[in-house]
C-alpha positions in Angstrom: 13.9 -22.9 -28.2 15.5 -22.8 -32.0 14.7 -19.5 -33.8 12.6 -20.8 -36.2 10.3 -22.3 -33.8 9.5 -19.1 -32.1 6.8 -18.2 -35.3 4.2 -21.1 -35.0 4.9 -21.9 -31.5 3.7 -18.6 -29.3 2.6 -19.0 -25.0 -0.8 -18.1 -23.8 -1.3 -14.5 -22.2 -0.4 -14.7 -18.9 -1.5 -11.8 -16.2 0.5 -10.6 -13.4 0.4 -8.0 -10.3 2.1 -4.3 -10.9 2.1 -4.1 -7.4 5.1 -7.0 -7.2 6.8 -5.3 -10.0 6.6 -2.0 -7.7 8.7 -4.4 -5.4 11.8 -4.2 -8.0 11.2 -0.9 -9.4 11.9 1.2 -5.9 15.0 -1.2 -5.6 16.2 -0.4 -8.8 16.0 3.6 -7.7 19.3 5.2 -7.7 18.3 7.9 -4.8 16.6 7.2 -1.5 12.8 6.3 -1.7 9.2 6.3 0.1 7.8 3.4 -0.6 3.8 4.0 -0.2 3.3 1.2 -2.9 3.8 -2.2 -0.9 1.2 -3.6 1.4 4.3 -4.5 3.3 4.5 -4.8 6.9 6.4 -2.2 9.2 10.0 -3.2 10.1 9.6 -2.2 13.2 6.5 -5.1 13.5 8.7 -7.6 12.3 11.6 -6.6 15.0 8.7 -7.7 17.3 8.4 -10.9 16.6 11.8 -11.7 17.0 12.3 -14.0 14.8 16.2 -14.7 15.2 15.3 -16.3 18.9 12.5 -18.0 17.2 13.6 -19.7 14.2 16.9 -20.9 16.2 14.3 -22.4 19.2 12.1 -24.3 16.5 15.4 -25.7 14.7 17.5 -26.9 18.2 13.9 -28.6 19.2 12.7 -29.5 15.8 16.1 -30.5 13.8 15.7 -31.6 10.2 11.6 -32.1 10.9 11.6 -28.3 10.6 13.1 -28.1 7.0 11.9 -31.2 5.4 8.8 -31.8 3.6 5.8 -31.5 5.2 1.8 -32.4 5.2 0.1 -30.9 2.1 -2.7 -30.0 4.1 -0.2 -28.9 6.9 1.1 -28.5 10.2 -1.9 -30.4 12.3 -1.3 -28.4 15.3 -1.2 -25.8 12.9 -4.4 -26.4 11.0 -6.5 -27.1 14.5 -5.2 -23.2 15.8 -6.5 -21.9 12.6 -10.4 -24.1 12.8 -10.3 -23.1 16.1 -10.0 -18.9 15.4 -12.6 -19.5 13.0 -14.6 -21.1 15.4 -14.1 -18.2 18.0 -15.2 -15.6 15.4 -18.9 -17.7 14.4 -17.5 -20.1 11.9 -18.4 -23.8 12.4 -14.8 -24.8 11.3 -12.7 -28.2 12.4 -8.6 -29.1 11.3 -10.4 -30.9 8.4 -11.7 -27.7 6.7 -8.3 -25.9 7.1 -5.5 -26.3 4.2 -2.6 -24.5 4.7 -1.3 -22.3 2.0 1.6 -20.6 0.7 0.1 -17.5 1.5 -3.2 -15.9 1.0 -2.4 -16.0 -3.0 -2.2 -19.6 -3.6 -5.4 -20.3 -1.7 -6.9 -17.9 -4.3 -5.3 -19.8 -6.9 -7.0 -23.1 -5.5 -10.1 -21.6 -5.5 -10.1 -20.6 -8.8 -8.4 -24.2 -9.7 -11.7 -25.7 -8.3 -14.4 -23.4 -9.7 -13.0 -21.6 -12.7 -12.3 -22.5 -16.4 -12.6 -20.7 -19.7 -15.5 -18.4 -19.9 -16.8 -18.7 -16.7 -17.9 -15.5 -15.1 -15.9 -14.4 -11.7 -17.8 -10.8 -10.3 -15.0 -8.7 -7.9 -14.9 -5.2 -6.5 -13.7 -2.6 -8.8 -11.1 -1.2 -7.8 -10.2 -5.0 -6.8 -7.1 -6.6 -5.7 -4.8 -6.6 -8.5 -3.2 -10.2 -8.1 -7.2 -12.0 -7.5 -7.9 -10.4 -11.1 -4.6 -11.6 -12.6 -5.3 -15.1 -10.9 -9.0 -15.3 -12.3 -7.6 -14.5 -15.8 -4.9 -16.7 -16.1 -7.8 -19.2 -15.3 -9.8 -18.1 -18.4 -12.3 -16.5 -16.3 -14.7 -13.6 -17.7 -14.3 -11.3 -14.7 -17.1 -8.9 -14.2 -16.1 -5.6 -12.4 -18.6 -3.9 -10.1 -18.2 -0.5 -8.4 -17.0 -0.6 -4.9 -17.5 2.4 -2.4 -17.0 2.6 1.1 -19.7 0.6 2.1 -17.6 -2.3 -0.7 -19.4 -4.1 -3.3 -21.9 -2.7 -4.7 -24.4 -5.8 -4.6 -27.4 -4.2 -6.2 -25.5 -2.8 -9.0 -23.8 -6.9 -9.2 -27.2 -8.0 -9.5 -28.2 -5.4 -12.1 -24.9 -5.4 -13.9 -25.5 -9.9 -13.8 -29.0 -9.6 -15.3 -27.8 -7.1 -17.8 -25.6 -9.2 -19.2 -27.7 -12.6 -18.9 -24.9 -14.6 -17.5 -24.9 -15.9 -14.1 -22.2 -16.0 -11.7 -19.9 -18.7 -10.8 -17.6 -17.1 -8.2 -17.5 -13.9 -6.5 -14.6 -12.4 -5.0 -14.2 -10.1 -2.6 -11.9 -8.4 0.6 -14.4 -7.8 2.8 -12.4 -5.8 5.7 -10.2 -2.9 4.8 -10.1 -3.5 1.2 -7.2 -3.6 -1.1 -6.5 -1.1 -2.7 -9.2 1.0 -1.0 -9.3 0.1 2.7 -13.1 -0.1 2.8 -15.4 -2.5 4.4 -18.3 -3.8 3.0 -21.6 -3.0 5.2 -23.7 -5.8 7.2 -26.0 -5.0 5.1 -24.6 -6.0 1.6 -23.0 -9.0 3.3 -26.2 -10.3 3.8 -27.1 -9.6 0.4 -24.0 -10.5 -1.2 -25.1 -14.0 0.7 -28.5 -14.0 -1.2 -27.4 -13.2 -4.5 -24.9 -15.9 -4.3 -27.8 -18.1 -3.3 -29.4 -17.2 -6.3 -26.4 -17.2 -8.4 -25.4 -21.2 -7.3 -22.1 -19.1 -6.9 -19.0 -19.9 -4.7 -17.9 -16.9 -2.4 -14.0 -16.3 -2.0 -13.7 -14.5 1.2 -10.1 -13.0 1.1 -9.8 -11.8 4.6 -5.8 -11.1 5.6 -6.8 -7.7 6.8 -9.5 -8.5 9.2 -7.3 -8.3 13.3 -6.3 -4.9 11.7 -8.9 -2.8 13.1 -8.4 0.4 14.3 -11.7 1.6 15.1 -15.5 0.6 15.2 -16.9 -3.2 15.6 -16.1 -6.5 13.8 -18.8 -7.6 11.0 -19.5 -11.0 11.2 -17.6 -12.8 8.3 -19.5 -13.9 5.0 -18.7 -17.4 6.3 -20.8 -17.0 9.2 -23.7 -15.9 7.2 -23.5 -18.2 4.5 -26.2 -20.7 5.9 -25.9 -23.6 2.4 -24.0 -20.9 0.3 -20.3 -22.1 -0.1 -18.0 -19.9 0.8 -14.4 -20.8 0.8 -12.2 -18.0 3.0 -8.7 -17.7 2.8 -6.3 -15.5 5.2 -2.7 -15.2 5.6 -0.3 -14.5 8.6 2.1 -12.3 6.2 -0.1 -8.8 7.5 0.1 -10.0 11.1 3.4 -11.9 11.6 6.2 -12.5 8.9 5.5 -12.0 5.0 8.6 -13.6 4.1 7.9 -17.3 5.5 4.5 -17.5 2.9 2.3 -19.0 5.3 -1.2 -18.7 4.8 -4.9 -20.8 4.8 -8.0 -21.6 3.2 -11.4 -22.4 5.2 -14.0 -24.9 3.2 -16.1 -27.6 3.0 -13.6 -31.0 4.0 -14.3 -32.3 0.4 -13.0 -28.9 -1.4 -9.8 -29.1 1.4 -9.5 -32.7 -0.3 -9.2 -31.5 -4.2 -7.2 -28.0 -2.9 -4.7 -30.4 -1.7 -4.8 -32.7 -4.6 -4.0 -29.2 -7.2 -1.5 -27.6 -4.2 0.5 -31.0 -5.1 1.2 -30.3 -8.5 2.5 -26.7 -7.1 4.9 -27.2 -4.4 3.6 -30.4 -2.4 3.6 -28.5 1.0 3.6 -24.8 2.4 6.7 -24.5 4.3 7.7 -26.7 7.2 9.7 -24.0 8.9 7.3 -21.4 8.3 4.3 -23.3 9.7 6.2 -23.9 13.1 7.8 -20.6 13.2 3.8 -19.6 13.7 2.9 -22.2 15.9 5.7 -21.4 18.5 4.8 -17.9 18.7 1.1 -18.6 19.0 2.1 -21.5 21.9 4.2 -19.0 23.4 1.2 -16.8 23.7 2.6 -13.3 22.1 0.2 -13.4 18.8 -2.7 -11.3 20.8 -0.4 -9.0 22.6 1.5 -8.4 19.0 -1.8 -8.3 17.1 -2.8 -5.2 19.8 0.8 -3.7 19.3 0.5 -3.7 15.6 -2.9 -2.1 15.9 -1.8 0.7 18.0 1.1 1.0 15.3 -0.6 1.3 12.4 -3.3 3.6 13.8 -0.6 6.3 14.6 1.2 5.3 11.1 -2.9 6.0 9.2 -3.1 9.1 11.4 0.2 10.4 10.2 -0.9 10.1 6.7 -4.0 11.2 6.6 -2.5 14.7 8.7 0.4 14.7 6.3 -2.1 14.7 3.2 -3.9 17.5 4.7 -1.0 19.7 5.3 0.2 19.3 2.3 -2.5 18.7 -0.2 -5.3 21.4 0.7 -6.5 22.9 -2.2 -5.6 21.1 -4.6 -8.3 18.8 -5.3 -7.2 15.9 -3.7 -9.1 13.7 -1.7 -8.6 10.3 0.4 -10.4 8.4 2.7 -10.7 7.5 6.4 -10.9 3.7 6.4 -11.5 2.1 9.7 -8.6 -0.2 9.3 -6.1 -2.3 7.4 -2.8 -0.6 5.4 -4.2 1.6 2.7 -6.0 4.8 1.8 -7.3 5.6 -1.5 -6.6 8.9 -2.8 -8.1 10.6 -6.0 -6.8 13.2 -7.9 -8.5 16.0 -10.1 -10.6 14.1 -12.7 -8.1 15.1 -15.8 -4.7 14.0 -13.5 -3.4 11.0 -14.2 -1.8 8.9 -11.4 0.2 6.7 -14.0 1.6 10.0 -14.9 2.5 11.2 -11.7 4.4 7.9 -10.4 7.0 9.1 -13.3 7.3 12.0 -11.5 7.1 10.7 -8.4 9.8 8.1 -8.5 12.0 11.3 -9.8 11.6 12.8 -6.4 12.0 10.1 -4.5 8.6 8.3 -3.3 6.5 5.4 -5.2 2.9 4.0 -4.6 0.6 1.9 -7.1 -1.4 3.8 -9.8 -5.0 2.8 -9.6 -5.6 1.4 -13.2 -3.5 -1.1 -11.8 -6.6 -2.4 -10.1 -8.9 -2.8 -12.5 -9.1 -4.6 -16.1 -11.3 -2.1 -17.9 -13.2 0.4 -15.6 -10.9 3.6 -15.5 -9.4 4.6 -11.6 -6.8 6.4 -13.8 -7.1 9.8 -11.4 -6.6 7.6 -8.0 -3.7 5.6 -6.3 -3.2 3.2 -3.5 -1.1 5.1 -0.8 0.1 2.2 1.8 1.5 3.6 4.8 2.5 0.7 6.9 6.0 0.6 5.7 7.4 3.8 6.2 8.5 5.2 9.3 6.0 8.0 10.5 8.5 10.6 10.1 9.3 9.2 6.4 5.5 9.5 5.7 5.8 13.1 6.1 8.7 13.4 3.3 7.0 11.2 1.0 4.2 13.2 1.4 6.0 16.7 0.4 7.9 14.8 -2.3 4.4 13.8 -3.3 3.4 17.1 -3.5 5.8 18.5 -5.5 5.5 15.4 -8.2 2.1 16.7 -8.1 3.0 20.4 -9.0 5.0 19.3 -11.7 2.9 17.2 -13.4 -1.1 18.3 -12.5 -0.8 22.2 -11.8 
């Protein structure tokens, strides 16, 4: 663009996720690293899935059908596996509600295509996930935060928070199981009333739900979907927690009609989620592994939480820190002394070698500045143990 040009002519804001740009900032480290910052899965999961064997397998049966375009809705065999685990968990789902995504994100996106533009108001957790709030903005949506504990969204304090302000709702968001960044679940009880209020709103529910097979311990909730009754609720997952990040394969649940006008927007994005992708999951899921490595990953990640949370205790008693015990998922939320800050510490932190996300990186205007996401489903068990003690002394530096 000339020089000149540059002084009348100026982009819109546009919002992004500090948790990608942690991605680029550990590999820009010049000594070794911890990385608690990624949601990423293990390397040791994605050594199970084999992938090598499986990619070759899909391409010597598949040839160029594999790595052309595909179905914007996608793979049919595909989107029948994913109705059909809906079905199984309560969800009145058929292949015609099912649009494949690039990932979980982009079926955000679509939802917020459909039901958001300039003003109108969005409610989510706070602390919410970072990249929903950035997708909601760039949409022009006025987002409204609401405190989230362990029992998740605080619904009453919605509602209050909604009358308050004299607006009404057109979408909430939320992560029901295992929350990012905190790892908690909302309660059967405020899914029910998250249900009504959305009733009462005339409100669309995005049910973000990638977390959901990766329980550790206690029962399944039924889904938001499953209550919804003549509420809309649109869910989206992903298979990048459960089976291969890297391939971008994920889905969105909803009424056929809103599957029609998702795929209509998806073809102005990329025309079609991944042909190779899509049948990379669909062998593994015909070959039936995906239940025996969704119980292998659970007993992994259990031992991987249990190693934090005992790494945390050795090395942070007495200081003031705290965390939590989520029954699930890849994260813990840990809060420092009120007057720490945790954007403070990573600066410290990446000086002695280990990384996670600040938590005002998961909120627009409440303040989590004395917390941070720890994700410990990357790191080997025994690296969780030096991250923690290079933790710790980022911590002496900078708090005590």
């Amino acid at each position: 663009m000339a020089t000149g040009a540059r002084r009348w002519l100026e982009p819109y804001p546009v919002y992004g996720s500090f948790i990608d740009e942690t991605i680029g900032i550990v590999a820009r480290q010049t000594r070794d690293t911890v990385s608690f910052a990624v949601g990423s899965p293990a390397q040791e999961a994605l050594r199970l899935v084999g992938a090598e064997e499986l990619a070759q397998a899909v391409i010597a049966r598949d040839g160029a059908r594999a790595l052309g375009y595909g179905i914007t809705e996608g793979d049919p065999e595909l989107r029948d596996l994913i109705a059909a685990d809906a079905r199984a968990r309560g969800v009145n789902a058929t292949a015609d509600q099912v649009i494949v995504t690039a990932g979980a994100l982009q079926a955000i996106d679509l939802a917020c295509r459909l039901f958001i533009r300039p003003g109108d108001v969005a409610v989510v957790e706070s602390p919410g996930f970072t990249n929903a709030l950035s997708a909601l903005r760039n949409h022009g949506a006025r987002v409204l935060e609401v405190p989230a504990d362990d029992d998740g969204l605080d619904v009453a304090a919605a509602a209050r928070l909604l009358s308050e302000s004299a607006v009404r709702a057109k979408l909430f968001f939320v992560v029901p199981n295992f929350q990012n960044p905190t790892g908690a679940t909302l309660s059967a009880t405020r899914r029910e009333m998250l249900v009504a209020l959305a009733h009462d709103q005339r409100a669309v529910i995005v049910e973000d739900d990638p977390y959901r097979l990766l329980r550790y311990r206690g029962s399944d909730l039924p889904s938001l979907a499953s209550l919804a009754g003549d509420v809309m609720v649109i869910q989206t997952g992903s298979f990048s927690k459960t089976f291969l990040p890297g391939i971008r394969v994920g889905w969105a649940i909803a009424d056929p009609e809103l599957v029609r006008a998702m795929a209509a927007a998806k073809q102005t994005m990329d025309s079609s989620t991944s042909s190779l992708g899509q049948r990379l999951v669909v062998e593994f899921i015909r070959r039936g592994r995906f239940a025996a490595h969704v119980d292998a990953l659970r007993v992994l990640y259990a031992e991987k939480q249990a190693r934090a949370r005992a790494a945390l205790a050795r090395d942070f008693a007495g200081t003031g820190v705290g965390w939590n015990d989520p029954e699930g998922g890849f994260y813990l939320w840990v809060t420092l002394p009120r007057s720490a800050s945790a954007r403070q510490l990573l600066g410290a932190a990446l000086e002695e070698g280990v990384a996670f996300v600040p938590g005002d990186a998961f909120a627009i205007e409440r303040d989590h500045s004395a917390a941070l996401r720890f994700s410990y489903s990357s790191p080997t068990p025994e690296r969780i143990d030096e991250g923690v003690r290079r933790l710790r002394r980022a911590f002496d530096r900078v708090v005590t």
